[in-house]
N, C-alpha and C positions, 0 to 999 in steps of 0.2 A: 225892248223885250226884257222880263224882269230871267232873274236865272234860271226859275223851276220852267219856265217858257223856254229857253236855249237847251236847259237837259232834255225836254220833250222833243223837243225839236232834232237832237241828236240821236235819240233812242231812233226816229223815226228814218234819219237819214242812214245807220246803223241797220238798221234793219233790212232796207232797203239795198244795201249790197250784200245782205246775205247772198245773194245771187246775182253777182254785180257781172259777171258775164251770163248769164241765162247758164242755160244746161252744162254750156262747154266750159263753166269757171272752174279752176281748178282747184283741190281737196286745200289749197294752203289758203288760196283768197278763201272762199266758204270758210275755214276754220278765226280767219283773221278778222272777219265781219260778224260771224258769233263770238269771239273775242270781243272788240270793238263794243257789240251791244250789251254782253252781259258785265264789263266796264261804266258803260254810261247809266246802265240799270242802277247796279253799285252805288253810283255817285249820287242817282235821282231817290234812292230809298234813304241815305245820308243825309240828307239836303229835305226830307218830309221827316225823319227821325227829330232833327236838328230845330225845325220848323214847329214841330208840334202837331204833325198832321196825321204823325202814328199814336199809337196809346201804348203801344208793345212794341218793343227791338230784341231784336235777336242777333245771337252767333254762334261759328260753333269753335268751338275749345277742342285740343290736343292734351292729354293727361298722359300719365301714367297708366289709368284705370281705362284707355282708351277714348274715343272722340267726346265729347257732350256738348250739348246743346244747352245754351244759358237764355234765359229772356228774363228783362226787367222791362218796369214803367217807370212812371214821374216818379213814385212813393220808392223803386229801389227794386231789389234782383226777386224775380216774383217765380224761377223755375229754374232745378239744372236737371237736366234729364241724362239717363245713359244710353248707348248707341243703341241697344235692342230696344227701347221705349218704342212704342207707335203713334201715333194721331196725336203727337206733344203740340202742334201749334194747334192744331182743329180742336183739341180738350179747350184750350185758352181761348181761340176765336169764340166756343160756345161760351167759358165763365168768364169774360174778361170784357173782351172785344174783339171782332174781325180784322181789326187797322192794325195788320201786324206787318211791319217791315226788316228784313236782313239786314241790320249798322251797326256792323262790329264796334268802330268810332265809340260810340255808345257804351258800348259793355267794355270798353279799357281797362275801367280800375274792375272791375270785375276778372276780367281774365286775369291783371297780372296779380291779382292775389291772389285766384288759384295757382298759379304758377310758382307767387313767394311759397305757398303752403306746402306745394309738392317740393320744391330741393328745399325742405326742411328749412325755410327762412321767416318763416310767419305762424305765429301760434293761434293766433285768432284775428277774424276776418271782420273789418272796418267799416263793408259798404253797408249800404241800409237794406231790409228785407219789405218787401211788400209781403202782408199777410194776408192776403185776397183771398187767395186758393183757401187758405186754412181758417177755418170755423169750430165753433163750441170747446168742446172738450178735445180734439184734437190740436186747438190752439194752444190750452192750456198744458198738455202734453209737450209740446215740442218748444215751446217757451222755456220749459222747466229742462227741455233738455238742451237748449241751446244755452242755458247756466252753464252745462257741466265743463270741467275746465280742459284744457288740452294737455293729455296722460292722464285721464282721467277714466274712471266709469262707471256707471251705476246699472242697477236694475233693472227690469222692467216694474217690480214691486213699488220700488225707490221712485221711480218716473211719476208712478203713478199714484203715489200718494206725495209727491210735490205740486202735482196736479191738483189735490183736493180731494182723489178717490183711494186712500190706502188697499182696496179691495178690487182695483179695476186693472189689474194688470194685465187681461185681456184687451180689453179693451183700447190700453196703452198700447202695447202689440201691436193692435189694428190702424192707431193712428201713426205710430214708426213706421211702419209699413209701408205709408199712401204717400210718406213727409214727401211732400213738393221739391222741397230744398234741401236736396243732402249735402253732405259735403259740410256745407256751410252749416245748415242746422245740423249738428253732428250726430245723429242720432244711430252711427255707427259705434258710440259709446257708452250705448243700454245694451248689457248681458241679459241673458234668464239667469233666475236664481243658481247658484252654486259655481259662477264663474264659466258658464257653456255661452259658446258663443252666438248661438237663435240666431233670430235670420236675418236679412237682408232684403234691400230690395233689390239692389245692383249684386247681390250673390253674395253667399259667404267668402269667396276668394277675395274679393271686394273688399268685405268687411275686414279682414285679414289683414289686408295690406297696408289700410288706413290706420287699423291699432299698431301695427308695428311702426309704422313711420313716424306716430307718436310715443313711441316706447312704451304703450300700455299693455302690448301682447302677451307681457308675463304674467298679466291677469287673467288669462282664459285659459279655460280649466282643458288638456289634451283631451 
């Protein structure tokens, strides 16, 4: 029997003592057999990550800014979401693919350079980006901001005429706004004009915390 045949076959025998005495099991077997199976699950979504049999992996990340949820594909880190985000894998399963599987494994160098980033150990981030999610003029927006350097900041004006449209700073706006990838595409480093610190998608306290951990905060205007 090949491996992915042994993991199935574990999941099933796991399962299988969920109620390994009937009614009268008690609350620690029941807790140790849902243990047990959501372990072999684990191993079996690793083991199709690994294979090639997902398109999408996922995990979730511990921040400073609170939990996120990261997925990449073959091409590199395609999503980090914040915890209040909703329907983050079912968005993807609709533009991506349905083959989405939990393998932390996978997102390694991804988390720990979130992690270098936050105790201030990494100034800019290494892994590759899938640009899937991002289209048209939106891409050219967030390309122009993922230039911008760390302690850095620009406009929304500035964004958007590195983009091509000196006059689309709305529209610049709307594509910082949607960025898939923040964090990593920094697009907590376009101001509005006069040094105010606009918005966020993960919240202005968000946004705050990011520019000060980069020392850029004494660019935003009180």
């Amino acid at each position: 029997m090949n491996r992915r045949g042994s993991d199935d076959s574990d999941i099933g025998r796991a399962l299988r003592r969920g109620d390994p005495a009937g009614a009268g099991a008690s609350a620690a077997a029941r807790r140790q057999a849902g243990e047990d199976a959501a372990a072999v699950a684990a191993r079996l979504s690793e083991r199709l990550a690994a294979e090639g049999l997902a398109d999408v992996s996922y995990a979730r990340v511990d921040s400073p800014l609170g939990p996120l949820t990261v997925a990449g594909t073959r091409r590199g880190l395609v999503r980090v979401a914040f915890a209040e985000e909703t329907l983050v894998l079912e968005r993807i399963a609709e533009r991506l693919s349905p083959r989405i599987v939990e393998a932390p494994a996978r997102l390694d160098p991804v988390r720990r350079e979130l992690d270098e980033y936050f105790a201030g150990a990494r100034r800019d981030f290494a892994t590759p980006l899938d640009w899937s999610l991002i289209e048209g003029f939106s891409r050219r927006v967030l390309r122009a901001t993922a230039a911008i350097p760390y302690g850095g900041v620009r406009s929304y004006g500035e964004v958007a005429g590195a983009a091509g449209s000196p006059r689309g700073s709305r529209a610049a706006g709307n594509a910082l706004g949607s960025n898939p990838i923040p964090i990593v595409i920094p697009c907590h480093r376009v101001l509005r004009s006069g040094g105010v610190l606009g918005g966020y998608a993960g919240g202005p306290e968000r946004k705050r915390r990011l520019l000060e951990l980069e020392g850029a905060l004494q660019a935003v205007r009180a």
